[in-house]
BALOBA-1460 file (C-alpha; in Angstrom, 3 decimals):
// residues 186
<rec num="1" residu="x" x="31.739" y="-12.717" z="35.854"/>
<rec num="2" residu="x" x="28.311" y="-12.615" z="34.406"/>
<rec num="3" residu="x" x="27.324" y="-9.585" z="36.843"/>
<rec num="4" residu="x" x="30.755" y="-7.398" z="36.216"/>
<rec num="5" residu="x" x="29.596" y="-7.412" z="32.153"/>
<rec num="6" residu="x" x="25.595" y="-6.832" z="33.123"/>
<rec num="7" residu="x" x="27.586" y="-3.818" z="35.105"/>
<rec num="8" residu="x" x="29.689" y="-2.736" z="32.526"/>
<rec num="9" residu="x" x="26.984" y="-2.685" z="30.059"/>
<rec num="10" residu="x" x="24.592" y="-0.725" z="32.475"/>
<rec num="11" residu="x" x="27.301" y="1.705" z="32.782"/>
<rec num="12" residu="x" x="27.678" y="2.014" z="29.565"/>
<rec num="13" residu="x" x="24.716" y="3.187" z="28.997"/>
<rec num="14" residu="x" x="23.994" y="5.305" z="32.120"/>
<rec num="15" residu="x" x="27.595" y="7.482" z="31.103"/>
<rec num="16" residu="x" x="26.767" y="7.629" z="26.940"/>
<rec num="17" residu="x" x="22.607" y="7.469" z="27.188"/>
<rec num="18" residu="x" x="20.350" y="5.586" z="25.010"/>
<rec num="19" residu="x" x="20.348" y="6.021" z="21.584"/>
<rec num="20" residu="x" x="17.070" y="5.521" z="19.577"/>
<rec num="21" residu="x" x="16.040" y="6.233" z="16.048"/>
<rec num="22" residu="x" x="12.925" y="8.679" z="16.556"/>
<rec num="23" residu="x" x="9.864" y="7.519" z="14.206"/>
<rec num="24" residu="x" x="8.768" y="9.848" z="11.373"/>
<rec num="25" residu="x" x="6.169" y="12.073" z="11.868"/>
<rec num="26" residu="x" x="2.935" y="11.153" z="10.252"/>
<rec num="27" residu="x" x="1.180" y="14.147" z="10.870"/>
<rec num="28" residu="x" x="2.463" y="17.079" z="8.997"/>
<rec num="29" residu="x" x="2.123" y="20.874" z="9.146"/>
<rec num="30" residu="x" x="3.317" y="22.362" z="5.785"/>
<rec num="31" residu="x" x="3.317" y="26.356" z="5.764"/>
<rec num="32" residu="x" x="4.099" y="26.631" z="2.505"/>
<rec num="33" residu="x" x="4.020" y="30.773" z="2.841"/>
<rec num="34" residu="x" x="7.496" y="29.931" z="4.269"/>
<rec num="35" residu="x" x="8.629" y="28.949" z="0.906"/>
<rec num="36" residu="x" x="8.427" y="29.660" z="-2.842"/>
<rec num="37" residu="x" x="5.506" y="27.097" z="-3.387"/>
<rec num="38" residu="x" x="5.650" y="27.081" z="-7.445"/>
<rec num="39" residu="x" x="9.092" y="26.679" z="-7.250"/>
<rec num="40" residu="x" x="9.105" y="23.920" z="-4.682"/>
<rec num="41" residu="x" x="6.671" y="22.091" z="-6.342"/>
<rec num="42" residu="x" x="8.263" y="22.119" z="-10.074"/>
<rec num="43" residu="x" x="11.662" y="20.905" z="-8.032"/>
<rec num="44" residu="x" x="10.143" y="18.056" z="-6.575"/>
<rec num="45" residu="x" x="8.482" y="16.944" z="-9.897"/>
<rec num="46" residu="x" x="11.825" y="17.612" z="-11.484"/>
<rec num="47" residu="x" x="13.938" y="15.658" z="-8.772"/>
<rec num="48" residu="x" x="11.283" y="12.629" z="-8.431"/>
<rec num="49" residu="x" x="10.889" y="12.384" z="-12.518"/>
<rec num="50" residu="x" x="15.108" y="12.425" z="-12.468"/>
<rec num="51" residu="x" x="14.979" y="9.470" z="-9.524"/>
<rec num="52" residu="x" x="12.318" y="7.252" z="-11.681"/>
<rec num="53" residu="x" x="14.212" y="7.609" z="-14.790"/>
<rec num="54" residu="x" x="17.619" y="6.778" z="-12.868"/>
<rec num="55" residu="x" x="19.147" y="9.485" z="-14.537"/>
<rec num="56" residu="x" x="22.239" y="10.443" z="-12.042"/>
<rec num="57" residu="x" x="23.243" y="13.200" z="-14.578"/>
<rec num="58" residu="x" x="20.334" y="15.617" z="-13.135"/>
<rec num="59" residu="x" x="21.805" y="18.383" z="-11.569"/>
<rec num="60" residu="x" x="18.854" y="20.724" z="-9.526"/>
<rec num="61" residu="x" x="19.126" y="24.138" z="-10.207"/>
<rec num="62" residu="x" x="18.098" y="27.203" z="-8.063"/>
<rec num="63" residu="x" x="14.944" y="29.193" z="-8.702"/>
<rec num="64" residu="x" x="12.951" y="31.606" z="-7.235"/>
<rec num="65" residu="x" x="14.900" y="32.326" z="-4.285"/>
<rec num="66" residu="x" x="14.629" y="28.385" z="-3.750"/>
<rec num="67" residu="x" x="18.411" y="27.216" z="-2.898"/>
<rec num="68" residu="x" x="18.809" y="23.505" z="-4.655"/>
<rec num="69" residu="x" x="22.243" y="23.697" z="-6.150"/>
<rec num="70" residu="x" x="24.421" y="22.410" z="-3.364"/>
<rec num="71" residu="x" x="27.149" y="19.743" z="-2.738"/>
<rec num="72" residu="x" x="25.048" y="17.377" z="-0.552"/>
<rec num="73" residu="x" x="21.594" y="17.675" z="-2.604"/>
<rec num="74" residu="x" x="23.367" y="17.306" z="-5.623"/>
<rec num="75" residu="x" x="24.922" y="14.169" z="-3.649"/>
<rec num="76" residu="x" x="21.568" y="12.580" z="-2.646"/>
<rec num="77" residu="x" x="19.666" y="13.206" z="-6.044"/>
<rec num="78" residu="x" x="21.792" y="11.102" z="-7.697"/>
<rec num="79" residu="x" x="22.426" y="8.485" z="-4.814"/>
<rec num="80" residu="x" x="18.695" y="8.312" z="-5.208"/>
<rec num="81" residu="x" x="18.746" y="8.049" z="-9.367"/>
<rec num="82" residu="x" x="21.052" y="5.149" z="-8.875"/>
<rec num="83" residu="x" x="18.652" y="3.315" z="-7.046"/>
<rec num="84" residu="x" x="15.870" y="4.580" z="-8.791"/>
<rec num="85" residu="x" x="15.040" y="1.654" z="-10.486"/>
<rec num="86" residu="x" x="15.253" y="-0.540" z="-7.713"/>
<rec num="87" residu="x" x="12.678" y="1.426" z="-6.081"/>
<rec num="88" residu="x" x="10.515" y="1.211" z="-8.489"/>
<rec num="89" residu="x" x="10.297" y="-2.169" z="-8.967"/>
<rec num="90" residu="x" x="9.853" y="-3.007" z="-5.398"/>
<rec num="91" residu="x" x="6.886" y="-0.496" z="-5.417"/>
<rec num="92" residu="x" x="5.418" y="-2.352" z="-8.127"/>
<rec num="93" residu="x" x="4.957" y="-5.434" z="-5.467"/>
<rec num="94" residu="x" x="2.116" y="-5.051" z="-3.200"/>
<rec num="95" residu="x" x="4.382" y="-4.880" z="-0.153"/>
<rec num="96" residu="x" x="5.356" y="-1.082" z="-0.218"/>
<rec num="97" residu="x" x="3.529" y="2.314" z="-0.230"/>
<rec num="98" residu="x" x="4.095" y="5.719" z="-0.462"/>
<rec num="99" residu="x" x="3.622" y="7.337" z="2.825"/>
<rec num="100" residu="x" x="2.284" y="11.080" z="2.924"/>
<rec num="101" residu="x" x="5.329" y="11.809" z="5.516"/>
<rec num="102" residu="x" x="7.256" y="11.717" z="2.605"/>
<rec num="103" residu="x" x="9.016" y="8.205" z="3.049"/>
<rec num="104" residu="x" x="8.429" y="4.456" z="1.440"/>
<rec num="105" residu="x" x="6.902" y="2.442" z="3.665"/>
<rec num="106" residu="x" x="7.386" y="-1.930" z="3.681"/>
<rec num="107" residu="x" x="4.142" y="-3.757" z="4.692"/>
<rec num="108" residu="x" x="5.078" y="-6.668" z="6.424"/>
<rec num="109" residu="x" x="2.445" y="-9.465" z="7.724"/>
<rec num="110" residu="x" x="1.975" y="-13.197" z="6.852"/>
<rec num="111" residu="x" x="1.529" y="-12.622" z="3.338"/>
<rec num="112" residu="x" x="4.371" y="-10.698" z="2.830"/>
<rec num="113" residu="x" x="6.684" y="-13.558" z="4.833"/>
<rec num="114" residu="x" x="5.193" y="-16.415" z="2.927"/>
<rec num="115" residu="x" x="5.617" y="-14.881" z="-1.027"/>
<rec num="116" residu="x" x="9.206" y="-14.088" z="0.072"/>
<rec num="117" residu="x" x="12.296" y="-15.620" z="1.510"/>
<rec num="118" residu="x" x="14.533" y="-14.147" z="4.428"/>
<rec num="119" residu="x" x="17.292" y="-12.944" z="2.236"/>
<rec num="120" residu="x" x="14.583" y="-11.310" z="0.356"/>
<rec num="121" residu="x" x="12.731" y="-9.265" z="3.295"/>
<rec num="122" residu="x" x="16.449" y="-8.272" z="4.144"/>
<rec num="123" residu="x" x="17.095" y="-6.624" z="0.835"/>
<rec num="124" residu="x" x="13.980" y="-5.085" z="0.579"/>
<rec num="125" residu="x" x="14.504" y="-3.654" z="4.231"/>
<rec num="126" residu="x" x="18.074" y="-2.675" z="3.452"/>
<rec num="127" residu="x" x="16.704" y="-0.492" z="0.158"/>
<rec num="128" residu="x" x="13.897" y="1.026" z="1.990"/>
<rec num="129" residu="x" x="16.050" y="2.025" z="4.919"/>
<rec num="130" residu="x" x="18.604" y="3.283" z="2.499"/>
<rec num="131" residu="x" x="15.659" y="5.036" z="0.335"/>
<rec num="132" residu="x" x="14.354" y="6.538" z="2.891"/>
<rec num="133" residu="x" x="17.398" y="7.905" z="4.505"/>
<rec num="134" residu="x" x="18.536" y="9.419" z="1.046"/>
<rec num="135" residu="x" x="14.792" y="11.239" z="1.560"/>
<rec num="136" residu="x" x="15.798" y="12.762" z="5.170"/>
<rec num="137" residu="x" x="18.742" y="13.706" z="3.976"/>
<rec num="138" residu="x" x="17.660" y="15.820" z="1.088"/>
<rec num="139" residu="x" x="14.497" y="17.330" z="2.604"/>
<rec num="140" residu="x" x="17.066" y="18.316" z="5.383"/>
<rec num="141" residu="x" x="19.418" y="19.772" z="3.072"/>
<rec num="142" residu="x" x="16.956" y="22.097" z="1.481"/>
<rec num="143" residu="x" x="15.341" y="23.334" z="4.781"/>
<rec num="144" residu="x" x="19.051" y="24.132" z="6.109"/>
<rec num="145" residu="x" x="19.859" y="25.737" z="2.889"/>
<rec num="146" residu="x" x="16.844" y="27.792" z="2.383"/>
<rec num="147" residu="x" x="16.999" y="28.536" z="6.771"/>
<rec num="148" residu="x" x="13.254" y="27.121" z="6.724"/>
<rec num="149" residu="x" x="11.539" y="26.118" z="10.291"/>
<rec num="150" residu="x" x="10.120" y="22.759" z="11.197"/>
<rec num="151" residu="x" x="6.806" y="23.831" z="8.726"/>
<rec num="152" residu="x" x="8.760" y="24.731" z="5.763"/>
<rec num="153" residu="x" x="10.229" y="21.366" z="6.268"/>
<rec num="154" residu="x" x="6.510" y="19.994" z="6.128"/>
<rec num="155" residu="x" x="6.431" y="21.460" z="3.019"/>
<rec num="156" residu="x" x="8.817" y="20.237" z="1.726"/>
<rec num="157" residu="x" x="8.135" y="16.585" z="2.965"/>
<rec num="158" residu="x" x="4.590" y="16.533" z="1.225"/>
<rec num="159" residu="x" x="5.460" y="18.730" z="-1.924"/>
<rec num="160" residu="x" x="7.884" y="15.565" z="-2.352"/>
<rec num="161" residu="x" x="5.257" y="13.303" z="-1.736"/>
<rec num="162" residu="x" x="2.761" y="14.831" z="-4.239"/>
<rec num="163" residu="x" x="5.305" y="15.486" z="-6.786"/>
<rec num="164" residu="x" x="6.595" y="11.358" z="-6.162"/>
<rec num="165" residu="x" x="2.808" y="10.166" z="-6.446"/>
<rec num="166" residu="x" x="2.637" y="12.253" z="-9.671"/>
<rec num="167" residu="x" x="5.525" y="10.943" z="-11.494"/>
<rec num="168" residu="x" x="4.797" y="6.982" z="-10.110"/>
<rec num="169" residu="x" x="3.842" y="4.625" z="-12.667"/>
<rec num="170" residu="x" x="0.138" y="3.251" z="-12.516"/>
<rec num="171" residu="x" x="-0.819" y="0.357" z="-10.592"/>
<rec num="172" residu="x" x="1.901" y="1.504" z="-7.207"/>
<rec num="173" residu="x" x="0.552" y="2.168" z="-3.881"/>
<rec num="174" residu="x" x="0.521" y="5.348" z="-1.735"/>
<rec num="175" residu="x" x="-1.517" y="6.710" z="1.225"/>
<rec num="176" residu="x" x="-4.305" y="8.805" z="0.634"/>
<rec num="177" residu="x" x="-5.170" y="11.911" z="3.081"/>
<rec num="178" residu="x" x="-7.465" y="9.983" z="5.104"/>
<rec num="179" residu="x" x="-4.696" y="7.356" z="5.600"/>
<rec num="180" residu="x" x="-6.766" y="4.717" z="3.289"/>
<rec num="181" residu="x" x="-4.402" y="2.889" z="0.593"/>
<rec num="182" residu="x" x="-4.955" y="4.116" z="-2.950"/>
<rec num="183" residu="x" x="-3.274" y="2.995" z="-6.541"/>
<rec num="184" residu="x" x="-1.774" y="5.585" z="-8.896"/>
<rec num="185" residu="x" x="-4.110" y="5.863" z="-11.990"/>
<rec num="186" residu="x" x="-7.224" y="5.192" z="-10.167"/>
C-alpha cells in the first residue's frame, strides 16, 4: 500500500512537474533610458510616502508617458497602505531590512528565535511574504503597462527601493550597495 501512494505521488509529479518559487534576484540591471526616470522616481516617492502613511485613498496618476493609473496598481497601492503600518513597525525591530532588490527581507538566527515566540515568527513571515508579494505585483504591473523589458523592470525595482529608503523613518534597516547593513538617518 505504502509503494502504490510513493507511486502515485511520483507520478504526480513526473505528469504536472515541480513547482518552485524562484528566489529574487539580488543583482540588478536598471536601464533607466528605458523609462521616464524623473517621473519614475517622483512615483515611487509618492507611492512609498502613501504606503507609510497608510493612506488607501492615494490614487497614482500618470505622468510623463509613465502609465500608473490602472485597475491592479491602483489595487496593490492600497493593499499595501492597509498594511502600511504594520510594516513599519516590524521594520522598526532589528529583525527586517530593506533589500536593494526591492523586497523586505526577515533576519532569522538565534536571536531572532529567542526574543520571539512561534506564533510570532509566523506573523511576521506571513506579513513579509504578503509585503513582498504586493511589491512583485506592482513592479510587474508597471513594466507590463509601460511594455518595459527585464531592465526597465530593474528600474523600477531599485527606484522603489531608493524612493522606500527615503521616505523610512530613522533608526530602520536597509542594505547598502556594497551589501553591508546601514540605518536610515545615519
Amino acid at each position: 500500500m505504502m509503494v502504490r501512494h510513493i507511486f502515485w505521488v511520483v507520478g504526480v509529479a513526473a505528469v504536472t512537474g515541480c513547482v518552485t518559487v524562484p528566489g529574487v534576484r539580488s543583482e540588478l540591471r536598471p536601464d533607466f533610458d528605458a523609462v521616464p526616470e524623473q517621473a519614475l522616481r517622483q512615483a515611487a516617492l509618492e507611492i512609498e510616502q502613501a504606503v507609510l502613511a497608510a493612506d488607501e485613498d492615494y490614487v497614482p496618476q500618470d505622468r510623463d508617458d509613465l502609465v500608473l493609473d490602472t485597475e491592479l496598481i491602483r489595487q496593490t497601492v492600497r493593499t499595501r497602505a492597509l498594511r502600511g503600518e504594520r510594516v513599519n513597525e516590524l521594520r522598526d525591530t532589528p529583525w527586517t531590512y530593506e533589500q536593494r532588490s526591492g523586497v523586505l527581507r526577515l533576519r532569522r538566527g538565534r536571536d531572532y528565535r529567542n526574543a520571539t515566540t512561534r506564533e510570532q515568527r509566523r506573523q511576521h513571515a506571513a506579513l513579509v511574504y504578503r509585503e513582498n508579494d504586493s511589491r512583485w505585483t506592482l513592479y510587474e504591473a508597471i513594466q507590463k503597462a509601460n511594455d518595459l523589458d527585464s531592465r526597465g523592470y530593474d528600474a523600477i525595482r531599485l527606484a522603489f527601493f531608493e524612493a522606500r529608503v527615503e521616505a523610512m523613518p530613522p533608526g530602520q534597516q536597509y542594505e547598502g550597495p556594497d551589501g553591508d547593513l546601514r540605518q536610515t538617518g545615519e
